[in-house]
TIKE-163285 format. One record per residue (C-alpha): x, y, z. Coordinates in steps of 0.02 Angstrom, whole numbers. Each point is the difference from the previous one (the first is absolute). Layout:
% residues N
NODE_px_py_pz
NODE_X_Y_Z
...
This chain:
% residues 662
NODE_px_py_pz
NODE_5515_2120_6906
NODE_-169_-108_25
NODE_-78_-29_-191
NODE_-179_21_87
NODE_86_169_73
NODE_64_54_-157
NODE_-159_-10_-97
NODE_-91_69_133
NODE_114_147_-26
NODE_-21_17_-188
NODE_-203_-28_20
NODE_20_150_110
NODE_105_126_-126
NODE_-136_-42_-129
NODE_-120_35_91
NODE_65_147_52
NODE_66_44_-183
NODE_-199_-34_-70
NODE_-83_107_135
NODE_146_134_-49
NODE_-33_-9_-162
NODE_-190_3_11
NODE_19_155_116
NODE_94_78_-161
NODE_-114_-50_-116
NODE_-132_90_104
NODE_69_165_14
NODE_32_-4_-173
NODE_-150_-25_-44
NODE_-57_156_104
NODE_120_102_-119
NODE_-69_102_-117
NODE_5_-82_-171
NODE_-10_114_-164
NODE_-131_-32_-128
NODE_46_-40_-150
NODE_-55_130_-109
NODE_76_124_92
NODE_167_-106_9
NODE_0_-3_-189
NODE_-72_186_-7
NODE_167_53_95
NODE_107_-96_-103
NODE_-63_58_-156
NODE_25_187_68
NODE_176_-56_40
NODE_44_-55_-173
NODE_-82_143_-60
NODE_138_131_88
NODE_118_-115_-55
NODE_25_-97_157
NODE_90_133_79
NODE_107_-24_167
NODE_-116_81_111
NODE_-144_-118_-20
NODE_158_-150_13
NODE_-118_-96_156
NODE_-133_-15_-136
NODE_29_-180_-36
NODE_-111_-168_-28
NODE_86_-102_131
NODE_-79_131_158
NODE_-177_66_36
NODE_-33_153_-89
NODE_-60_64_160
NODE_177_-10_66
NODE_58_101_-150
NODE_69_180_25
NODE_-98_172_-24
NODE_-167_-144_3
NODE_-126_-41_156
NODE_-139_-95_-7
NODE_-169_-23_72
NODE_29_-118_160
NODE_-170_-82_-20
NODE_-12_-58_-191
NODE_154_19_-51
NODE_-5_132_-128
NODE_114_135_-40
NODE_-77_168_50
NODE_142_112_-4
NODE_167_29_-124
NODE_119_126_35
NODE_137_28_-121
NODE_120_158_65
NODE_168_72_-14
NODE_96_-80_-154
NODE_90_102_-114
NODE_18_-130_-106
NODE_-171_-95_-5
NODE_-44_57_-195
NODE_-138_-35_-121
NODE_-206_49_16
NODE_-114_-41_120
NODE_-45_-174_-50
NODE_-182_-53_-33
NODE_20_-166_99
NODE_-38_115_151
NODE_-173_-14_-50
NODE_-2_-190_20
NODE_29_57_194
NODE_-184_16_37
NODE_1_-14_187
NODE_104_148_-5
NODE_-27_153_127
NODE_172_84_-17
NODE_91_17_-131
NODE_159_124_13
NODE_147_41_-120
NODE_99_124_83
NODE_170_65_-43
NODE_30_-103_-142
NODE_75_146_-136
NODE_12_-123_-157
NODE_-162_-47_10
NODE_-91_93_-137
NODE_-137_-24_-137
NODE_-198_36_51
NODE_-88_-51_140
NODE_-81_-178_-83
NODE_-197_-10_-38
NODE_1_-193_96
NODE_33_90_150
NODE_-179_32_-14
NODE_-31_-170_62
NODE_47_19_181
NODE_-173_67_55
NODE_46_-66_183
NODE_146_137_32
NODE_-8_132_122
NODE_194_57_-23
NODE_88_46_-147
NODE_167_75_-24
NODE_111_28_-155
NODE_109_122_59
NODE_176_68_-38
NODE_4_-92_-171
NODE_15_46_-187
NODE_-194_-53_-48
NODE_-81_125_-95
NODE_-159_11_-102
NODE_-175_80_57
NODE_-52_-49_159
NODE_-128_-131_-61
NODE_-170_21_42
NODE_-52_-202_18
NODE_75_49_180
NODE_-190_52_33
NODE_-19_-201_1
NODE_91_-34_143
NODE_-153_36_112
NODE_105_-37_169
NODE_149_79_-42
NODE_41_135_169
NODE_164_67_-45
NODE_78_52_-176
NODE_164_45_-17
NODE_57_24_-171
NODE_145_135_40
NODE_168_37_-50
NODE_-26_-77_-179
NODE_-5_78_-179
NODE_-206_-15_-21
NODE_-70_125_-105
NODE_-190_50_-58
NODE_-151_30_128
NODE_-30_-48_139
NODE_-160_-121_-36
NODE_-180_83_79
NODE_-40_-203_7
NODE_116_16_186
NODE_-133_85_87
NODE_-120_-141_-46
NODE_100_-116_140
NODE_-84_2_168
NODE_139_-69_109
NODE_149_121_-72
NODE_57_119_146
NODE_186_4_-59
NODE_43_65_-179
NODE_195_56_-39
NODE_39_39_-182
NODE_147_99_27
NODE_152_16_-86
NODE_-65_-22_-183
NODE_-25_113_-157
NODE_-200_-12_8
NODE_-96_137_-63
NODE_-183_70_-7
NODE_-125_71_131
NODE_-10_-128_177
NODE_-168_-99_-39
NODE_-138_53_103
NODE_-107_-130_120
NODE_190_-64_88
NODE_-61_-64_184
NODE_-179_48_-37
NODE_-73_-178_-6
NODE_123_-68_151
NODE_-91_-106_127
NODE_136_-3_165
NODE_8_-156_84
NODE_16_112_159
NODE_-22_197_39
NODE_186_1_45
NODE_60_-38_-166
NODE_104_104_-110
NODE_6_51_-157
NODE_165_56_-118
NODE_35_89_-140
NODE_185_38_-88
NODE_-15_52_-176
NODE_165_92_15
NODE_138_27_-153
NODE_-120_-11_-137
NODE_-69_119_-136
NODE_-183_31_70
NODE_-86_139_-30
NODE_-183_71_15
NODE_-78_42_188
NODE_-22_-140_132
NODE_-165_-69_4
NODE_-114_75_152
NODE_-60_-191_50
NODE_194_-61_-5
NODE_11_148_111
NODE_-146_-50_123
NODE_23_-155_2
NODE_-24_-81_168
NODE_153_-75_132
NODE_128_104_-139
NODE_142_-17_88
NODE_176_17_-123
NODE_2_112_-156
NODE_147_27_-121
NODE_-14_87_-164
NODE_165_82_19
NODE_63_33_-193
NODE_-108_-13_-126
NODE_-93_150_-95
NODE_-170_8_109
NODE_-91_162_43
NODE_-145_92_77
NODE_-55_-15_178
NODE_52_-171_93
NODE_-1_106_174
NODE_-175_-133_42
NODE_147_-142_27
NODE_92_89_187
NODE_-189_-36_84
NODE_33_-202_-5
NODE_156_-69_-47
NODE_140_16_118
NODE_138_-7_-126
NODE_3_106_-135
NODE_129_42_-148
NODE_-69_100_-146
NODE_172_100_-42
NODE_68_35_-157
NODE_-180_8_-99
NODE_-103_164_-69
NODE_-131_-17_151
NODE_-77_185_22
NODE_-104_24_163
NODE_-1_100_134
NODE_83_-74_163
NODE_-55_139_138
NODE_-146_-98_43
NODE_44_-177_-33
NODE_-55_-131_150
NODE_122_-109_73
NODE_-27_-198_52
NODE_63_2_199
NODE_99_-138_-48
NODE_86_73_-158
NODE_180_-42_21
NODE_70_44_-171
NODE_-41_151_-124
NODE_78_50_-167
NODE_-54_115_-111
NODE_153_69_-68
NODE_28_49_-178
NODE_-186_69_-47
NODE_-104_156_-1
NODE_-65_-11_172
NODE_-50_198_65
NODE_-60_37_160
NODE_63_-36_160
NODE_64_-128_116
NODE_-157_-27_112
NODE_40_4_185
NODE_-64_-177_39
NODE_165_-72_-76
NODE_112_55_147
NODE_-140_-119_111
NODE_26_-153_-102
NODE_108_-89_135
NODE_46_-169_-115
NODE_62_115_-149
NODE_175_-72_-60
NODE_-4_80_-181
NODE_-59_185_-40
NODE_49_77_-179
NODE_-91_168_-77
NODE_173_68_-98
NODE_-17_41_-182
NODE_-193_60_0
NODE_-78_190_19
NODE_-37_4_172
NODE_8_128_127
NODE_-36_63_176
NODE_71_-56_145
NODE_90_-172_43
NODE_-87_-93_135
NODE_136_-43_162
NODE_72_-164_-46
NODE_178_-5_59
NODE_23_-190_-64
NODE_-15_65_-201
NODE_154_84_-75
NODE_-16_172_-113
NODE_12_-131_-136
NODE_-190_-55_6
NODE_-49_176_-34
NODE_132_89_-126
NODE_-37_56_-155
NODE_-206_67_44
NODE_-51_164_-54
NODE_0_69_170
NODE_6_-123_134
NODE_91_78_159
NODE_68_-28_155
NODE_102_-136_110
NODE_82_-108_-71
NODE_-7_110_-139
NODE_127_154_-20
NODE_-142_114_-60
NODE_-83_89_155
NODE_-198_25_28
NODE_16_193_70
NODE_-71_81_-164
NODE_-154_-123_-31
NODE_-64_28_167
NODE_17_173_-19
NODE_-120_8_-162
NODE_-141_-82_116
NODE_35_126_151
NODE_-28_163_-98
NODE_-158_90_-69
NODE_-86_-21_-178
NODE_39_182_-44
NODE_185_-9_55
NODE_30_-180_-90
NODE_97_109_-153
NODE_122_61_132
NODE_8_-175_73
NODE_31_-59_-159
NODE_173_108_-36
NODE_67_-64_157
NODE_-29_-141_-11
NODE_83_0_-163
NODE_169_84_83
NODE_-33_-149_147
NODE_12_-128_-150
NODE_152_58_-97
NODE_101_16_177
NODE_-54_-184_33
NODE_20_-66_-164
NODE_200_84_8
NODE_17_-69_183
NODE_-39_-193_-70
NODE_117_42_-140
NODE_151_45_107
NODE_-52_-163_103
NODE_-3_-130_-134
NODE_156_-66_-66
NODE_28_-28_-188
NODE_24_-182_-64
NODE_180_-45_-55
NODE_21_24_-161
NODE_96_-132_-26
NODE_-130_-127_51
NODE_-133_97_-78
NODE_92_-45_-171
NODE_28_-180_20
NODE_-198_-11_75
NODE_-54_74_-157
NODE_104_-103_-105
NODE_-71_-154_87
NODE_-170_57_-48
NODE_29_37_-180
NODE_123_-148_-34
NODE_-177_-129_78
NODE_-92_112_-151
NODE_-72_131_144
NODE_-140_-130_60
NODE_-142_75_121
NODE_76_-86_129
NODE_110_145_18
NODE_-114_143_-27
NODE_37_89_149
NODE_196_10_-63
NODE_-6_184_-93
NODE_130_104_-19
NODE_-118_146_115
NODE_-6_-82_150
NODE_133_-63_123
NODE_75_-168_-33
NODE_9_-24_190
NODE_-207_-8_6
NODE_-21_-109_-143
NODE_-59_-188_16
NODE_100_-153_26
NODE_142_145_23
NODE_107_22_189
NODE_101_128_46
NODE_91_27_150
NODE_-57_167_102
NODE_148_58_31
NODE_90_14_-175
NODE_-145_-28_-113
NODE_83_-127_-93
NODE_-105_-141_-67
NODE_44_-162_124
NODE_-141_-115_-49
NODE_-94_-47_-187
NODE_-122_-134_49
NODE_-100_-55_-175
NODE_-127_-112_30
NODE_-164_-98_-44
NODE_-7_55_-200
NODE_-77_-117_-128
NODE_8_101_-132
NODE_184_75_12
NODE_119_-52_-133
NODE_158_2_-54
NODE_178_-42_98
NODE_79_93_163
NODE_71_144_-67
NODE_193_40_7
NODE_-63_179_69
NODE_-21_-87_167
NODE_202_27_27
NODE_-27_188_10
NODE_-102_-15_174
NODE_176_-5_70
NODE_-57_7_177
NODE_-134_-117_-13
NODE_-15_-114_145
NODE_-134_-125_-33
NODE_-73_-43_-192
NODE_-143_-102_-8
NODE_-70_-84_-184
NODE_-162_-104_71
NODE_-143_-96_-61
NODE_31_90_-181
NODE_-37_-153_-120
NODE_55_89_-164
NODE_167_57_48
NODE_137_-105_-70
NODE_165_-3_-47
NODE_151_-23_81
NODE_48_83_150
NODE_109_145_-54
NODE_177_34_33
NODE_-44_172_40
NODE_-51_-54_189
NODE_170_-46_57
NODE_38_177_-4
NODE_-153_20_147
NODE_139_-28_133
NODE_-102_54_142
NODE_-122_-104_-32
NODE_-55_-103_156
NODE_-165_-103_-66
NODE_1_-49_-179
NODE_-192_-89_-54
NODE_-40_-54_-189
NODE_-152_-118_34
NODE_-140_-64_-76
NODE_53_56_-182
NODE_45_-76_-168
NODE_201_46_26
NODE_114_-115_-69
NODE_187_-30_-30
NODE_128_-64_163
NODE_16_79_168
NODE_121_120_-42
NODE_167_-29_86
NODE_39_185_20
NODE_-153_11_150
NODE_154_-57_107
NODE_65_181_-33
NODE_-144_64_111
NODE_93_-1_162
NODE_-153_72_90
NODE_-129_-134_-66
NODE_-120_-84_146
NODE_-129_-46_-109
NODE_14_-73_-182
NODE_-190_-69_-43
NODE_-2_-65_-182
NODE_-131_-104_29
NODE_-130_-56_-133
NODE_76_47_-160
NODE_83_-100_-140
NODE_194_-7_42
NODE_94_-152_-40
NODE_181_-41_38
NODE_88_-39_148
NODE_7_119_177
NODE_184_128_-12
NODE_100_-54_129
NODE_44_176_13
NODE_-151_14_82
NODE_126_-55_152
NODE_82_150_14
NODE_-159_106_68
NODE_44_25_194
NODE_-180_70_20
NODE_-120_-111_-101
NODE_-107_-109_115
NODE_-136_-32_-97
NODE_15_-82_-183
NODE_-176_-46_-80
NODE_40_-66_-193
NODE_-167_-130_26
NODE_-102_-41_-177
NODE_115_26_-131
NODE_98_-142_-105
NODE_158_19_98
NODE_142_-145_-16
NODE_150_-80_63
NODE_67_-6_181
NODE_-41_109_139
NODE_188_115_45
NODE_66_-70_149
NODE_43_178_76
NODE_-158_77_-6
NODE_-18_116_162
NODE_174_-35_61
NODE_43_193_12
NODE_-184_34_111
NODE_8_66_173
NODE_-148_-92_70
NODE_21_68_177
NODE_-25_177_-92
NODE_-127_-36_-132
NODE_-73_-152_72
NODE_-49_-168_-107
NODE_18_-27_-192
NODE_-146_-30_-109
NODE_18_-116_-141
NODE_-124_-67_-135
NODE_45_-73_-163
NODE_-157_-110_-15
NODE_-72_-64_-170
NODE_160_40_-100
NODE_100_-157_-54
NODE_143_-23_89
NODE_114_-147_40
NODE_138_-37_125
NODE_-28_1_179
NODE_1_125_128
NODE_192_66_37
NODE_74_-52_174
NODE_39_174_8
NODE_-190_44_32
NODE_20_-84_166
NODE_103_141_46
NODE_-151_141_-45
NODE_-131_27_130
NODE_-135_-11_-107
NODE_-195_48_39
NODE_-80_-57_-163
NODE_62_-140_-137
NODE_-95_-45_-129
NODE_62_-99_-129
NODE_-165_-89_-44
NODE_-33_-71_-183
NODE_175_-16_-63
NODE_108_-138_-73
NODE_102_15_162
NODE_87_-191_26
NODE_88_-33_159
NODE_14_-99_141
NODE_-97_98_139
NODE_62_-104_162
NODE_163_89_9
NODE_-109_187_-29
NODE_57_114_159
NODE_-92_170_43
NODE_18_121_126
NODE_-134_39_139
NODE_-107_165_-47
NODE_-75_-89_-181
NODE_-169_11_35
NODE_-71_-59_-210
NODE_89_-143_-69
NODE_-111_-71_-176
NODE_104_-117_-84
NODE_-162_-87_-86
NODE_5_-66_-189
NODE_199_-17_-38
NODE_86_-174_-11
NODE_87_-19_177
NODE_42_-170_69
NODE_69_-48_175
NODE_-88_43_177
NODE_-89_146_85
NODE_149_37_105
NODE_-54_11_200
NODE_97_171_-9
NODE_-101_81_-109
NODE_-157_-74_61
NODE_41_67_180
NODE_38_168_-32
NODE_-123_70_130
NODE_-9_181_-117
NODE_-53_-120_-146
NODE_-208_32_-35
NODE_-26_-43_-178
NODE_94_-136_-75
NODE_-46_-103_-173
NODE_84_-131_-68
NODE_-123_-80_-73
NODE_-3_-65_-216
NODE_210_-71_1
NODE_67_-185_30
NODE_37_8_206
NODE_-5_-144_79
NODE_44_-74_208
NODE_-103_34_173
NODE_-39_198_7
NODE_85_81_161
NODE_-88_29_150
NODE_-6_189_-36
NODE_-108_-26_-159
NODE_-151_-82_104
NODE_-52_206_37
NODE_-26_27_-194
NODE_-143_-46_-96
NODE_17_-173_-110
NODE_-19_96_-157
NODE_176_70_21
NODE_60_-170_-34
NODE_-106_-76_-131
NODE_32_-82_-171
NODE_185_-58_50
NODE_91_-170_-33
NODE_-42_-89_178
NODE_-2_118_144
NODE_-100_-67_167
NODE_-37_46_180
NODE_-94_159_61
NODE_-97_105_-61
NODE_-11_-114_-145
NODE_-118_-163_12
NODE_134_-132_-66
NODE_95_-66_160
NODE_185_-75_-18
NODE_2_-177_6
């Protein structure tokens, strides 16, 4: 070749190379860079958690901006938003670096159960949030009144935690808070007057909340909490509050004040036309159910039972006889109990209402036998064992309804089937402040089809022996506690398992392969615990998916290792999720069937390709990868999914990401 030719050829490529590189140097400078003090702010909050795995992208060599559960403002730069959720293993306090943050507008800590201590006083430094949420944790302490200091602050949720004390009077002093939820604590006292009073709405179609619920409050609900304007969600359901709240039905649409002391008189309570849930249950409510109810068109959720009401039941065929059992004397449809002998006291003459009164007496006794020869008595078999549940958790409130007088079949969380009235379903749920372990009883509910231990952050334990005699069991969940111990092995027993969710909870060891020999189980959820060792390689090899359809499994944020069996390309999955493992493998050779529709493989250590397979799978919608060591030219099936689904690996290129393959 020409010399002149060849240089003009090399003057070319670095010219090329320069304006390449200057192009590069462009767009990066249009990136978002972090500020310092908020890169060192983040760090410091890192080391104080003990640099746990979930915060593993938080590292010096990347802008924090790129940095999980963080987002930034896009014009200067500065974080304006941490969101910290859903590690069981993320322990420690809240650390006061967060208050070096002071750009901040969100701050959430959500589902984090080993996060405890009080809510830190340097929090008081953020005066530029709107949000904040510490939820689902183990904080406790008074709710702290410096909260009054947070001027913009819009939406507090402090629920689900172990905070105890008042609730501060300094809350109604914030003009911007429409959104206040302090459920699911042990606070006490009388609800501070002056909540909403001093709001100023950005805009007439705003809304305001309230959920106080699962507390010990007592005293009467302030009138101005009551009045207060654009009300539009209410629940004080179980606490100790009384006297008349009946003000509440005229604005807010939702409503739950069951299982309190309120005493008012219902009959002539006014309805918003939009109300579309009501619960009153569990009170002294007299009076009767006022006819405008049955005209509420958007009511989902209507519940008088356990009160003193009477009269006649409006006609709503959508609500069962269980919104209005145990009244003093409700009556008719849905209800057994027939109307004939009220009517008859308001037909008759003043001087004949003594007659009246005999028969309708003689009207009341044949009723009351006719319900009795209707209703079927609990088993008394299940009875037992539901009553030695209760007294073996220390008989907590949560099972208050569960007395010996009254029919197991219509207490709560309890299922029986109608045609034996044998108890088929115990669903537990949403309980800070149960304790104890799952008791042994549980094996007496021998026809029990579907048990259910969820979001209950104080039970622990192991799980007990006693279910593997539960052998018609057909959906198994223990989630969201503190349960600890292995995956038992003898769950493979339960030939008519389709379910097993023990998701959230502490369990360590490695997945029973017995698990294998369920020909029913489709869907296996075992995410956030501190699982090991390899996945079994004949998980799902017994399912019928042309009968049951696809399987569902997620074993994310355990720690597992291994790879992903060959057998699995065999299983018609719909959902895999395997995200933040130690999983190590080489992923060109992976092979899945069409019909997988969620495939997250994100923050494990695999190596290899995105195989074109895989990528083409026109059933495939969500797929992650992102956070392991991957490397080569992405298929042409992955150009459809966003680049974020292959971030952070070794040296991937080629659509959607920006890097091309030279």
């Amino acid at each position: 070749m020409d010399v002149k030719l060849l240089l003009l050829l090399l003057l070319s490529v670095l010219l090329l190379s320069a304006a390449s590189m200057a192009k590069d140097d462009d767009e990066q400078q249009q990136k978002v860079q972090c500020h310092e003090d908020d890169e060192a702010a983040l760090l410091a909050i890192d080391d104080a958690l003990g640099n746990p795995y979930n915060l593993a992208s938080w590292t010096r060599n990347t802008s924090c901006c790129d940095w999980y559960d963080v987002d930034c403002d896009q014009d200067s730069g500065r974080v304006v938003s941490l969101s910290v959720f859903q590690d069981t293993n993320l322990t420690g306090a809240i650390p006061d670096a967060i208050a070096n943050l002071t750009h901040l507008r969100t701050l959430l800590l959500h589902h984090l159960p080993s996060l405890s201590g009080p809510i830190p006083d340097s929090l008081a430094a953020l005066t530029d949030l709107t949000h904040l949420t510490i939820s689902w944790t183990a904080v406790s302490g008074p709710v702290p009144s410096f909260l009054a200091n947070l001027t913009s602050l819009t939406m507090l949720d402090l629920s689900f935690n172990s905070l105890t004390g008042l609730i501060p009077p300094s809350l109604a002093a914030l003009t911007n808070l429409s959104a206040i939820n302090l459920s699911r604590n042990r606070l006490s006292g009388p609800i501070p007057p002056g909540l909403f009073s001093n709001l100023q709405l950005q805009d007439d179609d705003d809304e305001v909340y309230l959920r106080l619920s699962h507390n010990n409050l007592s005293g009467s609900v302030p009138a101005d909490l009551l009045a207060a304007a654009n009300l539009a969600l209410v629940d004080l359901s179980r606490n100790a509050l009384t006297g008349d709240a009946s003000a509440v039905f005229r604005r807010a649409r939702y409503v739950d004040l069951s299982r309190n002391g309120f005493v008012f008189n219902m009959s002539g309570v006014e309805f918003a036309e939009e109300t579309y849930y009501v619960d009153v249950s569990h009170n002294a409510i007299r009076g009767g159910i006022p006819a405008q109810v049955a005209n509420l068109t958007n009511l989902q959720t209507f519940n008088v039972s356990y009160n003193k009401m009477c009269g006649a039941v409006p006609a709503m065929p959508r609500f069962d006889a269980y919104c209005y059992q145990h009244n003093k004397c409700l009556c008719g449809a849905p209800l057994a109990t027939a109307c004939r002998r009220y009517y008859l006291i308001n037909t008759i003459s003043y001087k004949n209402k003594m007659r009246a009164m005999v028969v309708v007496l003689v009207l009341a006794a044949a009723g009351a036998a006719a319900a009795t020869t209707k209703k079927k008595e609990c088993n008394a078999g299940d009875k037992a064992a539901l009553l030695a549940i209760k007294k073996a958790l220390g008989d907590p409130y949560h099972f208050a309804s569960w007395t010996p007088d009254n029919l197991c079949c219509e207490w709560y969380d309890v299922t029986c089937d109608d045609t034996t009235d044998r108890v088929v379903g115990l669903s537990v749920f949403q309980d800070a402040n149960l304790t104890g372990t799952i008791p042994d009883a549980v094996a007496g509910l021998t026809h029990l089809r579907t048990l259910t231990w969820h979001h209950l952050p104080q039970i622990s334990g192991p799980i007990p022996p006693a279910i593997a005699k539960l052998n018609r069991l057909s959906l198994l969940i223990i989630s969201w506690t503190a349960v600890s111990g292995p995956v038992p092995s003898f769950l493979g027993g339960l030939k008519s398992l389709t379910l097993l969710d023990l998701s959230f909870n502490s369990l360590t060891g490695a997945i029973p392969p017995s698990l294998a020999a369920l020909p029913f189980l489709s869907g296996i959820d075992i995410s956030r615990n501190r699982l090991t060792g390899p996945l079994p390689p004949a998980l799902f090899s017994k399912l019928n998916t042309t009968q049951q359809g696809g399987a569902y499994l997620r074993l994310s944020r355990n720690n597992l290792t291994g790879g992903i069996p060959a057998e699995y390309g065999g299983v018609a999955f719909q959902v895999m999720d395997l995200s933040r493992n130690a999983l190590s493998f080489d992923m060109t050779g992976l092979r899945l069937q069409e019909g997988v529709s969620s495939l997250d493989l994100s923050h494990n250590m695999l190596y290899g390709g995105v195989p074109a397979q895989v990528a083409g799978l026109s059933s495939l919608q969500d797929f992650n990868v992102s956070y392991n060591r991957l490397c080569g030219e992405l298929p042409a099936g992955a150009a459809r999914f966003d680049q974020y689904s292959f971030f952070h690996n070794k040296c991937l290129c080629g659509p959607p990401l920006p890097t091309p393959c030279n």
